[in-house]
N, C-alpha and C positions, 0 to 999 in steps of 0.2 A: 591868183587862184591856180591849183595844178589839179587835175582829176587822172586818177591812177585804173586802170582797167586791167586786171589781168584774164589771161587765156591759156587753153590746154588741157585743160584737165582731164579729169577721166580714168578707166578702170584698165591695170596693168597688172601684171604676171611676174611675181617675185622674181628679181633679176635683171628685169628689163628695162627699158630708158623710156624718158618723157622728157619731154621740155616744156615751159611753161613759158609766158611771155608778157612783159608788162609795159602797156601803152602809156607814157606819158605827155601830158598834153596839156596845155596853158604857159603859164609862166616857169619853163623848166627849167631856164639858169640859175631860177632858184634854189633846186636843189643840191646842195651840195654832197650828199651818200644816198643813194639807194638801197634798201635791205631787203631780202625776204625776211619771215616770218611763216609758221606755221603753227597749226593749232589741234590735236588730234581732240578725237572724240573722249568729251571726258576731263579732257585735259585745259591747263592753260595757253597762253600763247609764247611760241618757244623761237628764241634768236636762232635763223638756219646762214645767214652772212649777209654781206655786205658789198659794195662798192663804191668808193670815194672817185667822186667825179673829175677830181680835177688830174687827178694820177693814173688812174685805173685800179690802186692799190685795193687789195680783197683780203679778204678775212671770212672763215665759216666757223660756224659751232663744229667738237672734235666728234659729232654724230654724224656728221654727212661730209668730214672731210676727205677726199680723196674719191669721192663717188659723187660729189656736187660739184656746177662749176657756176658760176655767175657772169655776165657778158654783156656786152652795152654796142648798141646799136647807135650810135650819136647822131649820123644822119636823119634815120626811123623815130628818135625818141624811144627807144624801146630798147627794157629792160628785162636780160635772157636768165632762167633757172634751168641750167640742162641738170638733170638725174640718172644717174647711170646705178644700175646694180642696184633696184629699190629693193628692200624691204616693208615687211610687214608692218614695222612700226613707222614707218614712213608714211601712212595712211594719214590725210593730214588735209584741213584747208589749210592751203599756202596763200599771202597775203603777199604783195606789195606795200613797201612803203618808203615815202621821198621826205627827206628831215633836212631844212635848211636854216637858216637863221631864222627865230621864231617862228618857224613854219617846219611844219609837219604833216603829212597827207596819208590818209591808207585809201588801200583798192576796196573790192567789194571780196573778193578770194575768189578762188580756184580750189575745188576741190581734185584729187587723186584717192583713189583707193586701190592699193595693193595688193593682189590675191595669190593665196597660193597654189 
């Protein structure tokens, strides 16, 4: 069993940076990629990237490329969303989630809202 928590959230100023942070905790060598995910209001739940555990290798949607970074704590267990330069349409719960052989886990989310 892994239980995913994420933290950070909260209200920001078009432009501005956040970071978000996701604790995981139980059986984590099970995870083999960690993803964000978010979900605006309204909307579905939308791929924001990823991290493959064993490399470090990442990969983001081309909506938050170059203004998102993804990060791994391996000592902490903990799984980093920095945001740099948010947008309006970035308003979003943000989601953890840990996918490993038949196993897959989400957080409870993180909300941010962006203002301008």
């Amino acid at each position: 069993q892994v239980q995913l928590l994420e933290s950070g959230g909260g209200v920001v100023q078009a432009g501005g940076p956040l970071r978000f942070s996701c604790s995981v905790s139980g059986r984590t060598a099970d995870m083999d990629y960690m993803y964000w995910y978010r979900q605006a209001p309204g909307k579905g739940r939308e791929y924001v990237g990823e991290i493959r555990r064993s490399d470090g290798h990442k990969d983001y949607a081309n909506s938050v490329k170059g203004r998102f970074t993804i990060s791994e704590d391996n000592a902490k267990n903990t799984v980093f969303l920095q945001m740099n330069n948010l947008e309006l349409d970035d308003t979003a719960v943000y989601y953890c989630n840990g996918d490993g052989v038949g196993t897959n886990y989400w957080g409870p989310g993180t909300e941010v809202t962006v203002s301008s």
